[in-house]
TORSE-973260 format. One record per residue (C-alpha): residue in three letters; x, y negated, z; residue number from 1. Coordinates in Angstrom, 3 decimals. Example, Ala and Ser with C-alpha at 12.3 -4.5 7.8 and 13.67 -1.06 7.14 Angstrom:
! TORSE-973260
(ala; (12.300; 4.500; 7.800); 1)
(ser; (13.670; 1.060; 7.140); 2)
***
This chain:
! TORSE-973260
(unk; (-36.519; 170.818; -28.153); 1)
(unk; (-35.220; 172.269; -31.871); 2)
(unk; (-34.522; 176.190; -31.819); 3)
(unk; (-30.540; 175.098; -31.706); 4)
(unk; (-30.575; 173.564; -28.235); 5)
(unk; (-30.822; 176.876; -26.788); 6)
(unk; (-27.253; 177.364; -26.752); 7)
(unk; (-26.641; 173.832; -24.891); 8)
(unk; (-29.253; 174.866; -22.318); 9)
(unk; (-27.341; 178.262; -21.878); 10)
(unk; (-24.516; 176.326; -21.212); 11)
(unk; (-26.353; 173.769; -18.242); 12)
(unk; (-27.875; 177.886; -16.517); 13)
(unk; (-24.328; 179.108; -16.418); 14)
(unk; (-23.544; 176.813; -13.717); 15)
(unk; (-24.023; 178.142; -10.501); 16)
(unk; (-24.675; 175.088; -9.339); 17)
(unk; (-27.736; 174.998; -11.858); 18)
(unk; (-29.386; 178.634; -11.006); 19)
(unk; (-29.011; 178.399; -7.307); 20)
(unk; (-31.587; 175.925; -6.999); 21)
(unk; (-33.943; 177.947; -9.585); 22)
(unk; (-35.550; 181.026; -9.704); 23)
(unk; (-33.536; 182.394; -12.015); 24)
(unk; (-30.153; 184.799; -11.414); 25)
(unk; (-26.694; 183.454; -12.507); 26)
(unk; (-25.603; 185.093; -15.787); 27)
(unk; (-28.631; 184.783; -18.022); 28)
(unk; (-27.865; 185.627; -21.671); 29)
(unk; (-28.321; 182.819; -24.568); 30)
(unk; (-31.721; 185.078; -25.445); 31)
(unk; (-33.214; 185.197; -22.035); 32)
(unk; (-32.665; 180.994; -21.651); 33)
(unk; (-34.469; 180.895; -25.180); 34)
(unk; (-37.246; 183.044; -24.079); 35)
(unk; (-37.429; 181.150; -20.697); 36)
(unk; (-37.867; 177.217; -22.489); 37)
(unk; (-39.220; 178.492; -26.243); 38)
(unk; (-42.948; 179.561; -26.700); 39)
(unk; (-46.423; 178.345; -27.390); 40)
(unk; (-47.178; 177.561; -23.670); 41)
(unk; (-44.136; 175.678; -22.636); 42)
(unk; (-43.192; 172.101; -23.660); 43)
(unk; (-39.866; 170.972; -23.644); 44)
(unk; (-37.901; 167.594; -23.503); 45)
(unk; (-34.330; 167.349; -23.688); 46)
(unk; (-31.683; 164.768; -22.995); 47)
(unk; (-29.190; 164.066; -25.807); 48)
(unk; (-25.689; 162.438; -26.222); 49)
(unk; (-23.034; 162.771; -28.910); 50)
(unk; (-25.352; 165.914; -30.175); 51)
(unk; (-25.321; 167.736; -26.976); 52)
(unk; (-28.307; 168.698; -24.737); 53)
(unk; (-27.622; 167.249; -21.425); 54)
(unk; (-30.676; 167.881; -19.407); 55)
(unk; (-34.209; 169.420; -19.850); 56)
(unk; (-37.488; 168.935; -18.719); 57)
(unk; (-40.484; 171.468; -19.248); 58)
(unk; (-44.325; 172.382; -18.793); 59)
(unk; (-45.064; 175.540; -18.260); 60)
(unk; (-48.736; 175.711; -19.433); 61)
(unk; (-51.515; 178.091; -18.645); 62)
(unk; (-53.614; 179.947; -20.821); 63)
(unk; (-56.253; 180.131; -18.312); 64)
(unk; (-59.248; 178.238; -19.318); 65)
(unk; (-60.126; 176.787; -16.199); 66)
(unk; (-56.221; 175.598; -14.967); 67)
(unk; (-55.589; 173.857; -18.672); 68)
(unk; (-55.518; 170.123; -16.843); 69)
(unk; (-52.783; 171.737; -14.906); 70)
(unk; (-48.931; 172.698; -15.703); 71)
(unk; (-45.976; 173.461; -13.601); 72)
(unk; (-42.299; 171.582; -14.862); 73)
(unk; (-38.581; 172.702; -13.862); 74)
(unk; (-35.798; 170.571; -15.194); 75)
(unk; (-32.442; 170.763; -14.870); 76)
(unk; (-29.468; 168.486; -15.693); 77)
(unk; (-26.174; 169.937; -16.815); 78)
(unk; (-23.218; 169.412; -13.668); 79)
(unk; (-21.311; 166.528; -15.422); 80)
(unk; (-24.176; 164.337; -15.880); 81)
(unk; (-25.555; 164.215; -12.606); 82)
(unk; (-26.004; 160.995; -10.750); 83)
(unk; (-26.182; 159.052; -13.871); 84)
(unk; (-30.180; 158.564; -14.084); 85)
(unk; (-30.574; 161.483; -16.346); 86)
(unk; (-32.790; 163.528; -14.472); 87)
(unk; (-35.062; 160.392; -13.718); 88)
(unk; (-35.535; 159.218; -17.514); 89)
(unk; (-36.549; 162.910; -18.311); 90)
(unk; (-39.067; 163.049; -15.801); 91)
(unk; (-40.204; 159.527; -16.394); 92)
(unk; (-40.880; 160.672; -20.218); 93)
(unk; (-42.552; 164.591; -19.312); 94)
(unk; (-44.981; 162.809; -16.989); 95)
(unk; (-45.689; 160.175; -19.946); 96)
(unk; (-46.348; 162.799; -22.021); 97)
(unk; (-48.730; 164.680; -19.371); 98)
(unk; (-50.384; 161.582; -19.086); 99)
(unk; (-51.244; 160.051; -22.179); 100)
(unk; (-50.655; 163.240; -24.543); 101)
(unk; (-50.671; 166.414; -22.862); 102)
(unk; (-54.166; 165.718; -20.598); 103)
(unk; (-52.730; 166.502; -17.710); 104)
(unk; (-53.800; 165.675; -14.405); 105)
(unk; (-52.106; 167.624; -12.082); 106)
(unk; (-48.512; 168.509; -12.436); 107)
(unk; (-47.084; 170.967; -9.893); 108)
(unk; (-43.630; 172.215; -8.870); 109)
(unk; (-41.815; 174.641; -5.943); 110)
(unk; (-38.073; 173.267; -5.110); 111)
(unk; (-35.923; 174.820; -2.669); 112)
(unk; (-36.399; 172.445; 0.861); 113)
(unk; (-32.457; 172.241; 0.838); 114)
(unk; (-32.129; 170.769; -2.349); 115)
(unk; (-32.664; 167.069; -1.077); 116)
(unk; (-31.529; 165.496; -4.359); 117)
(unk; (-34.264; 167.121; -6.261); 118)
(unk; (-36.854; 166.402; -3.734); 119)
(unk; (-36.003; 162.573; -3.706); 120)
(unk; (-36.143; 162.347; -7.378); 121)
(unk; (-39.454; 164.338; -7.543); 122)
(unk; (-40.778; 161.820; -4.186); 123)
(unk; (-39.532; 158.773; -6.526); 124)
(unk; (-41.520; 160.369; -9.287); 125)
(unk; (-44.851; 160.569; -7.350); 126)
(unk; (-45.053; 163.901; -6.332); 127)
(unk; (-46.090; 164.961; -2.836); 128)
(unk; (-45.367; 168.038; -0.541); 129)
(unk; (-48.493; 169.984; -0.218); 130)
(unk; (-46.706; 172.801; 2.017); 131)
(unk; (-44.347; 174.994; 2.525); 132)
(unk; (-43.295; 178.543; 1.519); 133)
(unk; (-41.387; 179.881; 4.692); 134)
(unk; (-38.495; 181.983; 4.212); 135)
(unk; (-39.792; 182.726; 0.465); 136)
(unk; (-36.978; 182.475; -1.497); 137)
(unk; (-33.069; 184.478; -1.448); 138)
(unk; (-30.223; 182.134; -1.877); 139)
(unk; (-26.782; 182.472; -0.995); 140)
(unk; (-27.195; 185.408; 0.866); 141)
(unk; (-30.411; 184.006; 3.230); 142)
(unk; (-33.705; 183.078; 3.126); 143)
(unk; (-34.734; 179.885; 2.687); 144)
(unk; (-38.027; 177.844; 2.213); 145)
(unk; (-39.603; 176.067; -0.442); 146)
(unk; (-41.624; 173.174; -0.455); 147)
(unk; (-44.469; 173.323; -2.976); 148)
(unk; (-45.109; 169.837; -4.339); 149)
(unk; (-47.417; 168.574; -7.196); 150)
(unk; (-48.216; 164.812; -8.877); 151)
(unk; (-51.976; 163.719; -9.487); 152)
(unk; (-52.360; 161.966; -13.079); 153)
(unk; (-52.421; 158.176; -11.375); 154)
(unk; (-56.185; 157.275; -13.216); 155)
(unk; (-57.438; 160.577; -11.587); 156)
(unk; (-60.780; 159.459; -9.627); 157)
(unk; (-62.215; 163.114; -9.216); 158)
(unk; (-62.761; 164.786; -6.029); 159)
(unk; (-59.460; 165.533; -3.679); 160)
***
């Protein structure tokens, strides 16, 4: 990700679409996107055509000594470039990178248990449900549940 992209990822969180199914509220500013995906302890990927971010992919890394094998990812996909394999070749790549550059073994992630697209393509990815958050997150005027789900570096052979 280059310091200019921040405005093309501003672009992808002004959907509605995009922030329901984050954490985040709708109507972020250009600076609070850039603060969100810029920094020494986030990594970022992004998806380009024609000069124009399309999708993003990113580690969130710890600074905690202990967790540093460890790193949670969001990604998101701008609206008119869903369904067309974007979000699959980004997460292909980021889990690459965790793999064979980042040392990563675990990689971990909460989606929202409605969002059924995201969960297949995080399933096709390797990740597996490890529970869920009941009720733990506001959207669309009710609470809904999360599923917390996380993929094991494939060459892991430590202790489970």
């Amino acid at each position: 990700m280059e310091e200019h992209d921040s405005k093309d990822l501003h672009e992808i969180y002004s959907f509605t679409s995009i922030c329901e199914n984050t954490s985040q509220l709708p109507f972020l500013s250009a600076t609070d996107i850039s603060r969100i995906f810029t920094g020494t302890e986030q990594y970022t990927l992004v998806s380009v055509i024609e000069g124009r971010v399309i999708g993003h992919v990113t580690f969130f890394l710890t600074n905690k000594i202990r967790n540093r094998h460890s790193a949670s990812v969001a990604i998101a996909v701008h609206p008119d470039s869903h369904g067309k394999g974007v979000g699959r070749a980004l997460m292909n790549e980021a889990l690459n990178q965790a793999d064979n550059w980042l040392n990563l073994v675990r990689v971990e992630l909460e989606v929202h248990a409605d969002n059924l697209s995201a969960v297949s393509l995080y399933e096709k990815a390797g990740f597996e449900v490890e529970g869920r958050k009941r009720l733990s997150t506001f959207k669309n005027g009710r609470y809904i549940d999360m599923l917390i789900m996380s993929r094991l570096h494939p060459h892991f052979c430590g202790p489970t």
